[in-house]
C-alpha positions as CSV (number, residue, x, y, z in Angstrom):
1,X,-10.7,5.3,-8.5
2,X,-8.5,5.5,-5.4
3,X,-7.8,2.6,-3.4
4,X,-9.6,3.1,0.3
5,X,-7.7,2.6,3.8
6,X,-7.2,-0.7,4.3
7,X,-6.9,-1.8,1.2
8,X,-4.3,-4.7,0.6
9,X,-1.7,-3.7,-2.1
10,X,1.0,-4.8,-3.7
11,X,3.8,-2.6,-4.8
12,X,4.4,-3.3,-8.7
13,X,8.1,-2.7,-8.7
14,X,9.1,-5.2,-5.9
15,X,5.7,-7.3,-5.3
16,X,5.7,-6.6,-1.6
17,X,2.5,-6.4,-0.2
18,X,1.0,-4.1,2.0
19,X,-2.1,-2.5,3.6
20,X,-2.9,1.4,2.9
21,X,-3.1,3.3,6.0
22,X,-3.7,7.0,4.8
23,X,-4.5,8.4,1.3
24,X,-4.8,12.3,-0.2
25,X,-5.2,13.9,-3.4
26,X,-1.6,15.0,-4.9
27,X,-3.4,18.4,-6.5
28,X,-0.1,19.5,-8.0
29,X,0.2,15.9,-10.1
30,X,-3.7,15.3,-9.8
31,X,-3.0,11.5,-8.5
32,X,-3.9,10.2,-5.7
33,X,-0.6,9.8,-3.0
34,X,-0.8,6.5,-0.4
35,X,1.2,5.9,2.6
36,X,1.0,2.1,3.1
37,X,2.2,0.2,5.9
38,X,4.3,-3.2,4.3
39,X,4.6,-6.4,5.3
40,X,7.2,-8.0,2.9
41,X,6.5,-10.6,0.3
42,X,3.4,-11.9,2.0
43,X,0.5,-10.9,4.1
44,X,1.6,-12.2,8.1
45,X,-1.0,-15.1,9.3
46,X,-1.2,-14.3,12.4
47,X,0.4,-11.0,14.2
48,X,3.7,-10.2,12.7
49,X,6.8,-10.9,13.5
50,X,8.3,-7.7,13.4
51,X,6.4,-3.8,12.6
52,X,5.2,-3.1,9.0
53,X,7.7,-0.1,7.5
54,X,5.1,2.7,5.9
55,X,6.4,4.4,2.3
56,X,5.1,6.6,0.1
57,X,3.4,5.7,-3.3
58,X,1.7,7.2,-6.2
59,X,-1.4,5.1,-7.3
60,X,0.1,4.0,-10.5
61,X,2.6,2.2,-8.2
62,X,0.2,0.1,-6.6
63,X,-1.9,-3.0,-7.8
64,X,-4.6,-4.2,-5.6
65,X,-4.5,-7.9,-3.9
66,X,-7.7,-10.0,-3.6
67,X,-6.9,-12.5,-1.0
């Protein structure tokens, strides 16, 4: 089942964490694709410091955070 918009995520590789911001089905690889906006290695507390970068990931990339 695809992750929603704003969902927070981590990414499995690095363990930074992020929120997804857009999501689409990849019908050539029949995955879901994510562009999530990321924060680093933790969620800011209050407004962040400095803008979240957004990257592209499959699903299979992504784990999802229950804070």
């Amino acid at each position: 089942m695809p992750f929603e918009v704003g969902t927070k995520v981590k990414l499995i590789s690095t363990g930074e964490v992020g929120v997804v911001i857009h999501v689409w089905k990849n019908r050539e690889l029949d995955v879901f694709d994510y562009h999530v906006a990321f924060y680093g290695a933790k969620f800011p507390e209050s407004e962040p410091a400095e803008l979240p970068y957004v990257l592209r990931y499959l699903e299979s990339s992504l784990v999802k955070v229950n804070e």
